[in-house]
Every structure is written in C-alpha cells, then in structure tokens.
C-alpha atoms as one frame of an Amber mdcrd trajectory, in Angstrom:
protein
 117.809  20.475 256.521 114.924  22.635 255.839 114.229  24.233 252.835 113.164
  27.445 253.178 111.522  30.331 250.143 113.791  32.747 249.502 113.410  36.570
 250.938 113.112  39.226 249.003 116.547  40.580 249.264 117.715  43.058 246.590
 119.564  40.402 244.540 116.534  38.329 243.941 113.961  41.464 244.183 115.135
  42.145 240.333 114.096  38.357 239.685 111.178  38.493 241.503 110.209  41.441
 239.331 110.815  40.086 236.066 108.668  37.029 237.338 105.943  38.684 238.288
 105.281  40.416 235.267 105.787  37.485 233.036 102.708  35.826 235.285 100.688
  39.040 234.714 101.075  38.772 231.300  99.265  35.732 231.472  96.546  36.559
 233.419  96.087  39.532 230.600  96.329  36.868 227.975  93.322  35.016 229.503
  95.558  32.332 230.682  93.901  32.534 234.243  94.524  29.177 235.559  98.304
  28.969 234.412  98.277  32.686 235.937  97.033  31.663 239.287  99.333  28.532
 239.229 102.312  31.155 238.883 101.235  33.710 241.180 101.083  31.289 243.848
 104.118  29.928 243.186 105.433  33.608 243.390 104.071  33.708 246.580 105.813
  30.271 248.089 109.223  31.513 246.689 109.049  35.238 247.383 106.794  35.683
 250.366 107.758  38.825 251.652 108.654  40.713 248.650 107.010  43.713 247.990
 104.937  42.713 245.403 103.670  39.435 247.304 100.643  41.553 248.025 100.218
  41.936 244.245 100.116  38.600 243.453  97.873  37.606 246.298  95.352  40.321
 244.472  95.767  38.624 241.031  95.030  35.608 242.141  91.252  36.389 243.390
  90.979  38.486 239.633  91.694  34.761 238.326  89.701  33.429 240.599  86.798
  36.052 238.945  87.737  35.559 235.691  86.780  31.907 236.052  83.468  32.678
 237.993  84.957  31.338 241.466  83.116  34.394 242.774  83.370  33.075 246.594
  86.877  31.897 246.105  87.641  35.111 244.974  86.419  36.673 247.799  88.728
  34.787 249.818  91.694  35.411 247.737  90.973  39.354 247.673  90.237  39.072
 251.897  93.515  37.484 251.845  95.084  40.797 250.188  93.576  42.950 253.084
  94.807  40.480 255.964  97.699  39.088 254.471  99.586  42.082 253.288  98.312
  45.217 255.119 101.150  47.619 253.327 100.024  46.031 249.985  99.085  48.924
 247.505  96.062  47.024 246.054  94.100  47.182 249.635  91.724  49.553 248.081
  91.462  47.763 245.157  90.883  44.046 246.524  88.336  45.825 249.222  86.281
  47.172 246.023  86.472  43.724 244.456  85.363  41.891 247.333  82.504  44.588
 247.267  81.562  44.614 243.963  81.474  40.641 244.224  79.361  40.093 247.351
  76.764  43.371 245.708  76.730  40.555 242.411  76.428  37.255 244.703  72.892
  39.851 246.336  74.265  40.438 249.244  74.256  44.465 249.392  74.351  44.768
 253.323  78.258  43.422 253.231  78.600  45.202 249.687  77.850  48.573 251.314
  80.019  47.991 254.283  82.993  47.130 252.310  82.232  49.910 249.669  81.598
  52.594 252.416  85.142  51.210 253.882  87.206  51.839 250.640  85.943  55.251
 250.522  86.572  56.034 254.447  89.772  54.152 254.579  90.876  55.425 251.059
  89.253  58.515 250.379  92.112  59.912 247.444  91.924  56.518 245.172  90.109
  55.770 241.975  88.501  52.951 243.786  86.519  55.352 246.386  85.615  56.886
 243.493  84.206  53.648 242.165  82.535  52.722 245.218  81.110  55.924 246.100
  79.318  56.269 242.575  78.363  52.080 243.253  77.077  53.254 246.689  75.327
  56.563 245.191  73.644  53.477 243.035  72.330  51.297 245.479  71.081  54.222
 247.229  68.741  55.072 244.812  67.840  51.450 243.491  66.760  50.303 247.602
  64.886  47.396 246.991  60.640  48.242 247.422  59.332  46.961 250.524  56.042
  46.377 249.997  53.282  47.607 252.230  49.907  46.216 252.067  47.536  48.060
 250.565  44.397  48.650 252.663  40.938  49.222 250.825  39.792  52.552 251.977
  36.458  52.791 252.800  33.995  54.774 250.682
C-alpha cells in the first residue's frame, strides 16, 4: 500500500498550524538548519495546506541565513512556481532580487525588483524594491570612455 502525506483537511489544518509555528520559532532562534529540516518536513506531510507556501519561503531565508545565497534563490523561485496563491510571492520575488543585486548581477536584480512592484504594486515589498531600484538608478556603474588628448 502506498503511503501517502496527509491533506490539509480542517482536522489536521489546526496541527499543521501549531507545527508550523513551532519551526518558525526556530528559524527566529537562529536554529536555521534544524528550521529548514522541519519546514521541509512540513512540506512532505502537509503539501497542500495553506501555509505550504510559507514554509517553502522559510526555507530559502535559512538557506540565506547560512550564506547558501544560490540555494536560496532556488528555494525562494520555488515559492513563486510552486505555490502561486502563496501570500509571500512578493516577498520571495524581493529576496530572490535583493540576492542576485548582492551575488552582482543587477540586470536579473532589476527585472525581478521592477516585477514585485508591477505585479504587487500595494505591498511593503514594492516599496522596498522601488526605493532598491530608485538606488541602482542612481549608482549605474561608470562606463568609461577614453579620453582623447585635445589638440592645442
């Protein structure tokens, strides 16, 4: 017989609850390993429950916590493809922004900055990413041109 996770039904959605914020609070306690150990076990034995998304997002802010930047940016991508009625879409979009802008790469920073504040224009985190792309605006990188002698 095959085993399969449970569903989020509304006997078990209580449960789930209470689980989940028992792994937060170790993620808040710096306990990021154990906390990314639990949230994925959250997500094998509540898949679809409404806080699945949640999880999926906590485990790319462990991920960051441990300086896994590019495995974080897979966990937060995850978020966005994963769970597209998750809540923390705006917020795993800025992360995975603010992440690629500190790995240098501020052509993808931009694009996923500019999306959080198109696709989620009422959120503290278009708020965040505007001001971040206000920023980069004015810090462009100098291209330099050569200088040519002028001629007396």
């Amino acid at each position: 017989m095959i085993r399969r996770p449970p569903r989020s039904t509304p006997s078990n959605s209580s449960a789930a609850s209470d689980v989940y914020k028992r792994q937060l609070q170790l993620f808040r306690a710096g306990q990021y390993l154990d906390a990314m150990e639990a949230f994925k076990k959250f997500l094998r034995e509540f898949p679809e429950h409404n806080l699945a998304g949640n999880a999926q997002y906590w485990i790319g802010e462990c991920l960051l916590a441990m300086g896994k930047k590019k495995e974080a940016i897979l966990a937060f991508d995850k978020v966005v493809k994963g769970y597209p009625n998750s809540p923390k879409i705006p917020s795993a979009l800025l992360k995975e922004g603010l992440t690629f802008l500190s790995l240098g790469d501020r052509a993808v920073a931009r694009i996923l900055l500019k999306r959080v504040v198109d696709e989620y224009p009422d959120t503290d985190q278009a708020k965040i990413a505007a001001k971040k792309l206000r920023s980069l605006a004015v810090s462009k990188p100098r291209t330099t041109k050569k200088r040519t002698k002028s001629k007396p």
